[in-house]
N, C-alpha and C positions, 0 to 999 in steps of 0.2 A: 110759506112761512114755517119756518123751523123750531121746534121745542128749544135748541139753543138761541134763538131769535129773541123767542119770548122770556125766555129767563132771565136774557140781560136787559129787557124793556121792565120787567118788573125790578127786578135790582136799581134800576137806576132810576124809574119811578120813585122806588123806596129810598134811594139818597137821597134824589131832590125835595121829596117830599118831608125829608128829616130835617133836610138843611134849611128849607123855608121855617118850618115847623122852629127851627130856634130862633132863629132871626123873628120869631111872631112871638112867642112867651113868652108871659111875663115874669112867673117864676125858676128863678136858676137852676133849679133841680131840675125840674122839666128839660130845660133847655139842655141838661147834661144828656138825658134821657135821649131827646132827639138825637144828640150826637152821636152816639150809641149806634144807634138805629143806621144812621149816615156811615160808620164805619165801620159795623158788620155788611152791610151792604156792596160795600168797595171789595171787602173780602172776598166777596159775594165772586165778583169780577175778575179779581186777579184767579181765581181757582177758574175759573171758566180760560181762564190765558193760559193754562198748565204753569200758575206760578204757584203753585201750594206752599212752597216756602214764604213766602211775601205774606201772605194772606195768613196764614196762622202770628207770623209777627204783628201782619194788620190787630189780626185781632188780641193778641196779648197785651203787644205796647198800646196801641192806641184803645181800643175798648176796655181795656183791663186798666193797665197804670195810670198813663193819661186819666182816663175818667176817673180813675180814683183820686187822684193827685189835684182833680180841678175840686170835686167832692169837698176833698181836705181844706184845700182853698177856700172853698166855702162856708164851711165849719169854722176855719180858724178868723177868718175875717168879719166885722160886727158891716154888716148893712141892710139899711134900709130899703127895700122895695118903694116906700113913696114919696122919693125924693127926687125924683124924676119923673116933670108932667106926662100926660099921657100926648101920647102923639095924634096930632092932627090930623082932618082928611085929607089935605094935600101933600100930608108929609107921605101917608099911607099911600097914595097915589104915584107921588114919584120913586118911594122903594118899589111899587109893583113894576114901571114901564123899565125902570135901572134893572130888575131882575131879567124884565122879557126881553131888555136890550142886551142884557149879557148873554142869557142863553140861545138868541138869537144870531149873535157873533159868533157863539161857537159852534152851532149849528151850523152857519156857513164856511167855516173854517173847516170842520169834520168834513162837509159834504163836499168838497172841492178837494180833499184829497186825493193824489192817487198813487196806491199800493203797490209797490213792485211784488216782485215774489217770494215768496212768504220764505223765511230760513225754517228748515224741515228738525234739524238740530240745535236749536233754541232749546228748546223744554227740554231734553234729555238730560237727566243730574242737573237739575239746576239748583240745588240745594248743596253739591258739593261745588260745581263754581261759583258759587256766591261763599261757601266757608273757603276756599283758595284763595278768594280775591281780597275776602276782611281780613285774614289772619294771615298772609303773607305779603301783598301790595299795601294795602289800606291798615296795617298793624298800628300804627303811631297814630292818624286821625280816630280811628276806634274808640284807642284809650283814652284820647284826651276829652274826644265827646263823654266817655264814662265819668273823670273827674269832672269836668263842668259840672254836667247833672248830678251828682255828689257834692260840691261845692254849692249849687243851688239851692239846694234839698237842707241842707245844713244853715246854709244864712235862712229858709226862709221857717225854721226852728228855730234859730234868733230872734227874727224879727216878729214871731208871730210872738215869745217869751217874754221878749222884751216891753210890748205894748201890754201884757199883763201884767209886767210890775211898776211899770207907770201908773195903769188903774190904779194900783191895790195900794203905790203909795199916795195918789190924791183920797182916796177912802179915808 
């Protein structure tokens, strides 16, 4: 058994353990928290793949704005925690075996694969063929994923606005 072995057994201990962990809390923040945890974790993984490009955007975009952005979400939206009864024991019973049956499936999927030989020249610069491949093939899907997410981010400063001066004009 290998210390690389064991690194990615505890990394992915620690995702699945995140990922249960939100799917079980009851409060939102927490369950941000969790996520957190789940996606430095992935991070975790791809640096063990020699992606270190991927894995620092892991962690920027998704641990950093993502969460900050769901945060926001949070804040800007009024809800109630107990408005939603609490879940029964056979509800609790069927998320467990739907979990042990998923990661079941993909247990036996992983473990039935088989690996030819490995590409030796994968990792090498792989942070300037990935800036090659965005900013001269993939130039135009880029940007338009950028205005989406700007046009997003914009209606949802509308609409979070907007439901403010409704309040303040029934007041």
């Amino acid at each position: 058994m290998s210390g690389e072995f064991l690194i990615f057994m505890l990394l992915a201990l620690i995702a699945i353990v995140g990922g249960v962990m939100m799917l079980n809390l009851t409060k939102v923040v927490h369950m941000v928290v969790a996520l957190v945890f789940t996606f430095i974790s992935v991070a975790g993984v791809y640096v063990m793949l020699s992606a270190e490009f991927i894995a620092v955007v892991q962690i920027l975009i998704y641990s950093g704005a993502i969460t900050i952005m769901m945060l926001f979400g949070i804040m800007l939206t009024r809800h109630n925690d107990n408005s939603e009864p609490k879940a029964g024991r056979i509800r609790k019973i069927l998320i467990f075996l739907s979990i042990l049956g998923f990661g079941l499936v993909f247990y036996l999927g992983i473990y039935n694969v088989e690996f030819t030989q490995e590409a030796t020249t994968l990792h090498e610069n792989n942070t300037e063929q990935i800036g090659l491949a965005i900013y001269s093939k993939y130039v135009i899907p880029f940007e338009l994923t950028s205005v989406i997410l700007l046009v997003a981010l914009i209606g949802a400063i509308i609409l979070a606005k907007r439901d403010d001066l409704e309040e303040a004009d029934k007041e």
